[in-house]
N, C-alpha and C positions, 0 to 999 in steps of 0.2 A: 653582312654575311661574313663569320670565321670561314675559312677551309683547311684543310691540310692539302697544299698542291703535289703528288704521287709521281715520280719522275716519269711516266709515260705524258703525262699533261705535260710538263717541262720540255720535253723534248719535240715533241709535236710544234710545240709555239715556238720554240728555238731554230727548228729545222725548218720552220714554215709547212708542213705537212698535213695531209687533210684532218679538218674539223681545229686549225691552228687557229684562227679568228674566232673560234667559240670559247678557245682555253683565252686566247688574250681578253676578250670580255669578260671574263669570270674572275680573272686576278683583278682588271681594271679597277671591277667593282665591287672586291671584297676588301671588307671592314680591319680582317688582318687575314694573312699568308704565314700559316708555318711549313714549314718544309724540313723535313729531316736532312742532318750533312752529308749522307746517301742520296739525296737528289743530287746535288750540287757535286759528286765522285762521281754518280752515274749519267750526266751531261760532259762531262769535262770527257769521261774517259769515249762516251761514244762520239766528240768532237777530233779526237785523238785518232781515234780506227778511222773515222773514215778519211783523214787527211795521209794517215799511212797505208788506207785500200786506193789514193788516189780518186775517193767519191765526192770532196770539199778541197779547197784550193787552202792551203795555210791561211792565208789572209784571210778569208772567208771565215775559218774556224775562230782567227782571233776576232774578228769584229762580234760572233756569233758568243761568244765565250765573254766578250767585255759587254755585250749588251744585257747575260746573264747574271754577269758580278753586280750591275749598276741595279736590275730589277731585286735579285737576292738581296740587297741590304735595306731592302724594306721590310723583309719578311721575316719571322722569328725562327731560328733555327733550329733542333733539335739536337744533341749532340747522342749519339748512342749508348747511352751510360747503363748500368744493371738493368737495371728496369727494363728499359727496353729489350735489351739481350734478352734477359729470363722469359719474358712474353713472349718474342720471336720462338723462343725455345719450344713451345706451348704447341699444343693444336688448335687449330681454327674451324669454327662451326662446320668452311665449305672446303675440305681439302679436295685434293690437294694444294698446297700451298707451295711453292717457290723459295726458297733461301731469303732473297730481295727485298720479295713478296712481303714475306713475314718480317721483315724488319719495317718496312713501312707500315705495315696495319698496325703493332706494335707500337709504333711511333704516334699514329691519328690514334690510337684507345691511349695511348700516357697522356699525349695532349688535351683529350677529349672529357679526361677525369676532372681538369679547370674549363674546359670550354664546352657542355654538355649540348652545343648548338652545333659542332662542330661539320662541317661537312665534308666529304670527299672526294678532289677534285683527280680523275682520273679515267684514261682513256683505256686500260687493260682492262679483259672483260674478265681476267680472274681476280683480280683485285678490285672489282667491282661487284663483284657476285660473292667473294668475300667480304668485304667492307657493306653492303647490302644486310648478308646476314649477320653481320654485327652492328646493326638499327643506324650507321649513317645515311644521311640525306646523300646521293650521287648527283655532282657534276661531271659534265651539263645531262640533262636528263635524257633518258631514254629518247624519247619522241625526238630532241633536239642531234642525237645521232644517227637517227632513223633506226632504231632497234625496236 
């Protein structure tokens, strides 16, 4: 199985947070992991708040942060380049959409134009119901969230 992993999955597996053991099965077992380098800004920075809200202990952020760096260099990255920007730019079938939002869907439809199997690995229900209406497969599925 391709996916695109959407930084809500990221973060869940990273912070250990409910439904974290169904994101870590789903990278385990996919074929390849692209991920935009807005996952990897948007992990880093909420590892950062919460050691400066006092919600994660430093130490904590860095082991959480170096177990992210070691999983990321498997997985193929996305750099935000035109393309992607001018699409983010764009309307999406289910708005409203999100700043963020729209740069990840952007990124799984540039990816998806080489990988037409591509699926969507994310725990946001707008970027789920967006990426939905734009014919990706979601992970993990409905039933398996209890939705």
């Amino acid at each position: 199985m391709k996916l695109y992993a959407e930084s809500s999955a990221a973060l869940a597996w990273l912070l250990e947070q409910e439904h974290a053991e169904l994101v870590a099965d789903t990278l385990a077992h996919a074929e390849l992991v692209i991920a935009s380098d807005l996952t990897l800004i948007e992990c880093d920075r909420v590892l950062i708040r919460a050691v400066a809200l006092d919600e994660l202990h430093e130490s904590d952020a860095v082991d959480r942060q170096a177990r992210l760096n070691a999983v990321s260099t498997r997985w193929t990255l996305l750099a935000l380049d035109e393309e992607i920007i001018e699409r983010a730019r764009r309307p999406f079938p289910a708005e409203p959409v999100r700043t963020l939002d729209a740069i990840h869907l952007a990124s799984a439809l540039t990816a998806r134009k080489a990988l037409s199997d591509l699926a969507m690995l994310s725990l946001d229900s707008r970027v789920r119901r967006a990426a939905d209406r734009l014919g990706f497969l979601l992970l993990p599925g409905n039933a398996e969230l209890g939705l």
